[in-house]
GUDREN-960689 format. One record per residue (C-alpha): residue in one letter; x, y, z. Coordinates in nm, 4 decimals, padded with zeros to 6 digits. Layout:
N
{node "A"; {X; Y; Z}}
...
END
This chain:
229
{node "X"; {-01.5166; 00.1503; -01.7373}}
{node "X"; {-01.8430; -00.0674; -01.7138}}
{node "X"; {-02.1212; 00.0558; -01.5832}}
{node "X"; {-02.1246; -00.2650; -01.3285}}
{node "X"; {-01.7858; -00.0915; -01.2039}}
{node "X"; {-01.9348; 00.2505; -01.2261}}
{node "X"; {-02.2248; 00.1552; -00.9768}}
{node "X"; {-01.9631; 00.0010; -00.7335}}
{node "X"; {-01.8325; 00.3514; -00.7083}}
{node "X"; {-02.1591; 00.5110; -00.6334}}
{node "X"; {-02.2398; 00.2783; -00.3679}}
{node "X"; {-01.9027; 00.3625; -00.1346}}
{node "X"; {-01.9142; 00.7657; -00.2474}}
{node "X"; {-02.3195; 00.7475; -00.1194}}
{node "X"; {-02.1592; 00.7050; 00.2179}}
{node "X"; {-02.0226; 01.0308; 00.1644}}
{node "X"; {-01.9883; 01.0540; 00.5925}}
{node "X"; {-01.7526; 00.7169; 00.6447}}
{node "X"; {-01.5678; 00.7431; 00.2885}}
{node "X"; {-01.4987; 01.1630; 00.2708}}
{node "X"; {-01.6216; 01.3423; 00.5561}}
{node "X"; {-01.4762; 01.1190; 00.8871}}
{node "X"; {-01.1474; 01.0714; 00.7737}}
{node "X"; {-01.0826; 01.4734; 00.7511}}
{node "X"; {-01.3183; 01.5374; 01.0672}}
{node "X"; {-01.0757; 01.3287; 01.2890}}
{node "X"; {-00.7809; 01.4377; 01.1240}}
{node "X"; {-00.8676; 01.8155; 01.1657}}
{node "X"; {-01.0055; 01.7782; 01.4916}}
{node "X"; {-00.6176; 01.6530; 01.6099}}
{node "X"; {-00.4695; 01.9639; 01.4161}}
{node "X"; {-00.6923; 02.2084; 01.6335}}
{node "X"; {-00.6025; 02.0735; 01.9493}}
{node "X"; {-00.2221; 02.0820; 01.8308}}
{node "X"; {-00.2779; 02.3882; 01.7299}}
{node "X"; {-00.4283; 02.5137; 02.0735}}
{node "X"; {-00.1434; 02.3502; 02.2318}}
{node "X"; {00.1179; 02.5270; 02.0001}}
{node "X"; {-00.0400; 02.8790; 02.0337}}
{node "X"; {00.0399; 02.8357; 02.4003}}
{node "X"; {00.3349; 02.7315; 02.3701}}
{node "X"; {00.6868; 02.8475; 02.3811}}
{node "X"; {00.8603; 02.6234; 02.1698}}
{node "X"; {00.8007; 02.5272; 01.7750}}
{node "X"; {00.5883; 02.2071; 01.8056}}
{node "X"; {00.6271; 01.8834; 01.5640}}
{node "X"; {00.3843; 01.6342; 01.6159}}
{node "X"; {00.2434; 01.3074; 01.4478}}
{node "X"; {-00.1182; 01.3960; 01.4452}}
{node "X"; {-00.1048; 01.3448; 01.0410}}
{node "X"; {-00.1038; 00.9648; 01.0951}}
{node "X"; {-00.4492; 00.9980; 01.2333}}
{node "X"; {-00.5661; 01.0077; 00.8827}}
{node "X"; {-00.3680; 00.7224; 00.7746}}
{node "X"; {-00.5292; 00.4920; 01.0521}}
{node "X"; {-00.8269; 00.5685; 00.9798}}
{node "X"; {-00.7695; 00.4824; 00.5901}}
{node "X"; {-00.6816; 00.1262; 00.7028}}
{node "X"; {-00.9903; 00.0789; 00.8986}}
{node "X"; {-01.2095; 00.1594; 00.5657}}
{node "X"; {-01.0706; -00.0234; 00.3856}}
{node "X"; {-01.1279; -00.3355; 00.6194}}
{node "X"; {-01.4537; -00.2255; 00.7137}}
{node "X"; {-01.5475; -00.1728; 00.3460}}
{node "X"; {-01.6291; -00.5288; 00.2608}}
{node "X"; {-01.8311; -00.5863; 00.5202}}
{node "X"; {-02.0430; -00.2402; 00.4313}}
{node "X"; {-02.0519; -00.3117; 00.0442}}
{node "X"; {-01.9640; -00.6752; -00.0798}}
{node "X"; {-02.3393; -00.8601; -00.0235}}
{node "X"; {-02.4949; -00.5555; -00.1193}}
{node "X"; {-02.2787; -00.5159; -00.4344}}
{node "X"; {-02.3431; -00.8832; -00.5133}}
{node "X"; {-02.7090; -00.8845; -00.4368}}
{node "X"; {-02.7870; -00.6473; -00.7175}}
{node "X"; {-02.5686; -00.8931; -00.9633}}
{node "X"; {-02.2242; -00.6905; -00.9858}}
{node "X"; {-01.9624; -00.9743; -01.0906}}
{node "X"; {-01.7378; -01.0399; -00.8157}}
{node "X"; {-01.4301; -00.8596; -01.0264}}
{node "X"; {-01.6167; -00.5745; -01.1194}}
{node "X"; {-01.6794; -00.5506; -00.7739}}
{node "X"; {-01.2683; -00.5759; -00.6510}}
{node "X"; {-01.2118; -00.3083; -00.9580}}
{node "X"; {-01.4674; -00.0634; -00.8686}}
{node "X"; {-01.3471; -00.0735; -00.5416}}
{node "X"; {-00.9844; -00.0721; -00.5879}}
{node "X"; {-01.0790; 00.2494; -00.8391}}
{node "X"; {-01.2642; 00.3882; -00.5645}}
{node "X"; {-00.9987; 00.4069; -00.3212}}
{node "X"; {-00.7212; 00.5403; -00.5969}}
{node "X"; {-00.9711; 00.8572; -00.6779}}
{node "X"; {-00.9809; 00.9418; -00.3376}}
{node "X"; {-00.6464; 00.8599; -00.2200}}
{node "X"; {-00.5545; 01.1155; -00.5292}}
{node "X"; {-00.8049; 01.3575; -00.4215}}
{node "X"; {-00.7359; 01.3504; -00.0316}}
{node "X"; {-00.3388; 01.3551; -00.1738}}
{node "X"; {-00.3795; 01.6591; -00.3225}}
{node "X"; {-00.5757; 01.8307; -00.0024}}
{node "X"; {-00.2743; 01.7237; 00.2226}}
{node "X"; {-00.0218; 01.8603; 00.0118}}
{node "X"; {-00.2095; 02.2028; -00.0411}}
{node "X"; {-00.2370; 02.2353; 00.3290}}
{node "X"; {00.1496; 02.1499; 00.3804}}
{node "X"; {00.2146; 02.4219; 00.1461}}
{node "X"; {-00.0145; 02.6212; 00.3635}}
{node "X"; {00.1716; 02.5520; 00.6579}}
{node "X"; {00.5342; 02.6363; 00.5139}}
{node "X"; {00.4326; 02.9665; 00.3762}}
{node "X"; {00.2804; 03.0820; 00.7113}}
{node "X"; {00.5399; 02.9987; 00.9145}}
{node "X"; {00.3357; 02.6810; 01.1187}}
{node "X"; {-00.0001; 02.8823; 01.0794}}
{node "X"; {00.1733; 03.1227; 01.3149}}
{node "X"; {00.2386; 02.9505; 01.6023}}
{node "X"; {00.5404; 02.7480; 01.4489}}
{node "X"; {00.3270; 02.4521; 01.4692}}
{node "X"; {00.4828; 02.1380; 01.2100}}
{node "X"; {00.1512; 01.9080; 01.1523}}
{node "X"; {00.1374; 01.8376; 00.7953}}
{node "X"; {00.4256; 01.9950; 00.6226}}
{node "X"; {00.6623; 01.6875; 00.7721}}
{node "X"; {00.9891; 01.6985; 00.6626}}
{node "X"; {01.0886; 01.3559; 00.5216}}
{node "X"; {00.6979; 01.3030; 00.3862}}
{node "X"; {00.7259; 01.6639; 00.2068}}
{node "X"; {01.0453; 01.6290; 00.0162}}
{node "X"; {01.1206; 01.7037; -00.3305}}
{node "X"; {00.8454; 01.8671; -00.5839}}
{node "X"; {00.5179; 01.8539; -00.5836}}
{node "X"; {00.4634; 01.5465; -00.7740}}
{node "X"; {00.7008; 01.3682; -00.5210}}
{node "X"; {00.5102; 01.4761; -00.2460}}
{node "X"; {00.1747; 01.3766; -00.4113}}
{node "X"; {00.3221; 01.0831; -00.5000}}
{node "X"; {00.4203; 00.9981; -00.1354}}
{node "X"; {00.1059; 01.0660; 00.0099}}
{node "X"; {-00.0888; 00.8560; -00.3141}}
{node "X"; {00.0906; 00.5591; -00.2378}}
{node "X"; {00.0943; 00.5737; 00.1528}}
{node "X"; {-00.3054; 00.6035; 00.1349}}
{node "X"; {-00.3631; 00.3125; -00.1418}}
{node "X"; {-00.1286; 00.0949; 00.0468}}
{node "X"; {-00.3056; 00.1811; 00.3602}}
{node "X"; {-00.6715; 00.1334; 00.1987}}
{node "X"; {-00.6265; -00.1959; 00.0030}}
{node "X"; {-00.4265; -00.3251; 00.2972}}
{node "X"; {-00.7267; -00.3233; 00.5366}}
{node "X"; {-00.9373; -00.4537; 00.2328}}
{node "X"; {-00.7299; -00.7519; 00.2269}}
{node "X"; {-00.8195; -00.7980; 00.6402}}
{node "X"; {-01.1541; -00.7701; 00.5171}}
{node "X"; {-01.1534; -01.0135; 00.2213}}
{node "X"; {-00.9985; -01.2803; 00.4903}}
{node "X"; {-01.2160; -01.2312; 00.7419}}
{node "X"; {-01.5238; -01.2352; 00.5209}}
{node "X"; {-01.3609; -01.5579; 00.3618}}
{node "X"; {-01.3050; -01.7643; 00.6960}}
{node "X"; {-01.4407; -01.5549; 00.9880}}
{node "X"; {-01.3148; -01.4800; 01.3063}}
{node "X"; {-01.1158; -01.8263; 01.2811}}
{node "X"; {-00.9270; -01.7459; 00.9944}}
{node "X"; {-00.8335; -01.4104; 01.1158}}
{node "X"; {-00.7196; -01.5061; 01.5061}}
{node "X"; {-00.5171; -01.8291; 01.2939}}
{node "X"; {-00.3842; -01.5251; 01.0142}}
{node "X"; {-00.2778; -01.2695; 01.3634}}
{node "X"; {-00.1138; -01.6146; 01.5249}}
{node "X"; {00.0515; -01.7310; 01.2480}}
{node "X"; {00.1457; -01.3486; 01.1881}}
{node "X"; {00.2919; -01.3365; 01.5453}}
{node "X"; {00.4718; -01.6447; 01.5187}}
{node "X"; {00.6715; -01.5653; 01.2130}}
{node "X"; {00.8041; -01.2283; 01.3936}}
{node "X"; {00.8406; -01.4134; 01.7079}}
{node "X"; {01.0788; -01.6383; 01.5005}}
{node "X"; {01.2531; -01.4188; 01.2972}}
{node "X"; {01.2984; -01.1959; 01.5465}}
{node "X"; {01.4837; -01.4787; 01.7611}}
{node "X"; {01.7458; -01.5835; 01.4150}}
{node "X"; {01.7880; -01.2537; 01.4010}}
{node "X"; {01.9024; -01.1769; 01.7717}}
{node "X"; {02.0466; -01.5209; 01.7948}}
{node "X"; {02.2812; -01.4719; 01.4488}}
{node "X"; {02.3442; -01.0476; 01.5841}}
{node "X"; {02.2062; -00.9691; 01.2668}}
{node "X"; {02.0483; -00.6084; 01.3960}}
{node "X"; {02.4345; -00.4158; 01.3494}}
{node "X"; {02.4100; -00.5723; 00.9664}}
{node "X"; {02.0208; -00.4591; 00.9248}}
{node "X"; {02.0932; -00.1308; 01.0691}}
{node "X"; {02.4267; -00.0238; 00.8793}}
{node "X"; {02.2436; -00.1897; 00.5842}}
{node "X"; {01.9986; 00.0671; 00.6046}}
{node "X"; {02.1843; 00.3600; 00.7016}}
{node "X"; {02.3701; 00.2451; 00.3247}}
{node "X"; {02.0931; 00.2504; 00.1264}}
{node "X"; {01.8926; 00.5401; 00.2763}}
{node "X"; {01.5512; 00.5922; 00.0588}}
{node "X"; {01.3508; 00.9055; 00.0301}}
{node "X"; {00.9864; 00.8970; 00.1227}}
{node "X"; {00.8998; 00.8826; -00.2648}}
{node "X"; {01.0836; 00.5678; -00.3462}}
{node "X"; {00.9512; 00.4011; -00.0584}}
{node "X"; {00.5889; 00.4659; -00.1774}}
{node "X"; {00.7037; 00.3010; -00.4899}}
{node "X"; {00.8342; 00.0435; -00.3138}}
{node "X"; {00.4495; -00.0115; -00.1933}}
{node "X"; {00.3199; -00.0371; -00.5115}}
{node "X"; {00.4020; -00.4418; -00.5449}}
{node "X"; {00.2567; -00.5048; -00.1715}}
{node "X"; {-00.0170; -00.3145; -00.2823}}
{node "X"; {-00.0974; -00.5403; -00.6399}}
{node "X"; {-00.0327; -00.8279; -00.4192}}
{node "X"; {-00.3257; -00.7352; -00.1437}}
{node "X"; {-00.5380; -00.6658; -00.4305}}
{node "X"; {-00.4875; -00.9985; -00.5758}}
{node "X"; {-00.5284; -01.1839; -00.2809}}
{node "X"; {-00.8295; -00.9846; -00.1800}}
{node "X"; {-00.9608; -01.0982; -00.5081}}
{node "X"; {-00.9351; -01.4774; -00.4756}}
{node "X"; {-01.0554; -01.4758; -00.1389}}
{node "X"; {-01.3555; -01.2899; -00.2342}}
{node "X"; {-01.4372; -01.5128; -00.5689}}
{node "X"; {-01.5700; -01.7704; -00.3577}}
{node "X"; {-01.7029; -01.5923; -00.0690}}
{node "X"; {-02.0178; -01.6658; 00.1180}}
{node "X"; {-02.2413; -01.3115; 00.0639}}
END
């Protein structure tokens, strides 16, 4: 690793509040009040605070380009040692933040919900099979998630707000449409028992990622080659 790619590192792990600190402040601050709520409670409580994380994963990574791209550029980092530094960024912590997640679903199973039968992290379909599996999962969730907003970023820093309302409309349009062929050809009874046949666990589907994933990256890439700064 250069030491152009090394310094794009540095400059998103300075921001040590928006890149490692947020993320886990909003996603802990939903587990206490679930928690609150569950230590009242009667009944075992399963809730979807975890995706809090996740959200806020995707934002990053769109507002990363604006934070870091002219000032990257300004001190002469090549444009692809600027896409790899930050692609290697958000693999080391999407490993790292992983790893915390899983440790704290292990946490939770072993104390029965943190005593108050509370399910917040150790999910069942995210936290099957081993331990690699479940890192795994959660790895490939987060990347997608990061370099997914990145490529929002890329286009709007390419064309502006009038590439991104034409991306959204164009977006809506093709849902809009296939939604219709769909409904219009009673395709949702062949979707649905074509799903229910080919069920896939939570780790295959985070491989299944890993293509979208190479594919945001790519585009991000091209888009930001010839960027205004």
């Amino acid at each position: 690793m250069n030491n152009r790619i090394t310094g794009v590192i540095r400059i998103y792990l300075k921001d040590r509040w928006g890149w490692t600190y947020l993320p886990w402040i909003i996603l802990l601050s939903s587990f206490v009040v679930n928690f609150s709520i569950a230590a009242v409670s009667d009944v075992p409580i399963t809730t979807g605070g975890l995706a809090s994380i996740y959200i806020y994963l995707l934002v990053a990574g769109i507002l990363g380009v604006a934070q870091t791209f002219p000032f990257a550029i300004g001190f002469t980092v090549r444009r692809k040692d600027y896409v790899i530094g930050t692609l290697a960024t958000m693999s080391l912590l999407s490993a790292i933040f992983s790893a915390m997640l899983v440790l704290l679903a292990n946490i939770e199973g072993g104390t029965g919900g943190w005593g108050v039968d509370l399910t917040f992290f150790n999910l069942d379909y995210l936290n099957d099979g081993g331990v690699f599996a479940r890192l795994w999962v959660n790895f490939g969730f987060m990347l997608h998630l990061y370099v997914l907003g990145y490529l929002f970023g890329s286009i709007y820093r390419k064309f502006g707000r009038t590439g991104m309302f034409a991306l959204f409309v164009a977006l809506s349009l093709l849902l809009t449409v296939a939604s219709f062929l769909v409904t219009y050809y009673d395709g949702w009874d062949n979707i649905g028992n074509w799903i229910n046949d080919h069920p896939s666990t939570a780790a295959e589907l985070s491989t299944y990622l890993l293509p979208l994933t190479a594919i945001y990256a790519s585009v991000s890439y091209l888009l930001l080659r010839r960027a205004a700064v």
